[in-house]
C-alpha positions as CSV (number, residue, x, y, z in Angstrom):
1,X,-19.2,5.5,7.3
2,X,-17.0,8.0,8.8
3,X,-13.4,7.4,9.9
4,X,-13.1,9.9,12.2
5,X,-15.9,11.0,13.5
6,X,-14.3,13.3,16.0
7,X,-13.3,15.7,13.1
8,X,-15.5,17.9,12.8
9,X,-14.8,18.6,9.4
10,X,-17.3,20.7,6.9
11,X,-17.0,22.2,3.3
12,X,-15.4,25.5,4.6
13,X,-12.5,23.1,5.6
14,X,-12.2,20.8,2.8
15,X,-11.8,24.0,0.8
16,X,-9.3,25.1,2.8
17,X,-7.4,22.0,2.5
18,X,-7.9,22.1,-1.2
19,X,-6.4,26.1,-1.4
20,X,-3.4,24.4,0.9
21,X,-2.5,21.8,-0.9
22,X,-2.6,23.9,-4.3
23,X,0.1,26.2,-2.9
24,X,1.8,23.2,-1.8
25,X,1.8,22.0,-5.6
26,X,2.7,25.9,-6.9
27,X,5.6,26.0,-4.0
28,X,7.3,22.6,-5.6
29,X,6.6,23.3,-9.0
30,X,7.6,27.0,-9.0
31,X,10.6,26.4,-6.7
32,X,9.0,28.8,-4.0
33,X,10.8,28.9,-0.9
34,X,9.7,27.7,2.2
35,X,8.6,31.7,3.6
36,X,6.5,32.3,0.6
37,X,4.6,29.0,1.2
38,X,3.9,30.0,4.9
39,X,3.2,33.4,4.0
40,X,0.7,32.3,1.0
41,X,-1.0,29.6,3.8
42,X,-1.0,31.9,6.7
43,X,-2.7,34.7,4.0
44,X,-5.7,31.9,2.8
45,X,-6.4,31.2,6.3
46,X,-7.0,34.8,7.3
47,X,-9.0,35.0,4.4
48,X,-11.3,31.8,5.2
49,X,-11.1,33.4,8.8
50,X,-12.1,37.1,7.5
51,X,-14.8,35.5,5.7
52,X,-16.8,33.9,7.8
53,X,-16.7,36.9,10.6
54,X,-20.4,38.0,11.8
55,X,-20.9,41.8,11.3
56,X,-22.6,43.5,13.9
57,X,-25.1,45.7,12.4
58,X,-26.2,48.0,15.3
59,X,-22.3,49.2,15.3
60,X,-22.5,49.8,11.6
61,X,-25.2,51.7,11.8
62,X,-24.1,53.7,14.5
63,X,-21.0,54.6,13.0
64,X,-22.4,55.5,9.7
65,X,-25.0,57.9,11.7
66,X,-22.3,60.1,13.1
């Protein structure tokens, strides 16, 4: 049974939140400040982002052609 079922929520995004939260526990137990934490959060959500980007072949080939 699902509590909110209009979350659309998948492994990709639970290990997000799981990264998150880690740097959340790193930022209070290392006495980060409150920038580094963005800028550690910000950085792990480029990378799921960066990830997960579909490559377009036919440009990649081109390019490596010329």
């Amino acid at each position: 049974m699902m509590m909110y079922p209009y979350l659309k929520l998948g492994p990709r995004d639970g290990v997000m939140l799981i990264s998150v939260l880690i740097m959340l526990v790193l930022t209070l137990v290392f006495k980060w400040s409150v920038w580094e934490f963005l800028f550690s959060a910000v950085a792990i959500i480029i990378a799921f982002l960066a990830g997960h980007m579909k490559s377009n072949e036919k440009n990649v080939l081109t390019f490596l052609k010329k």
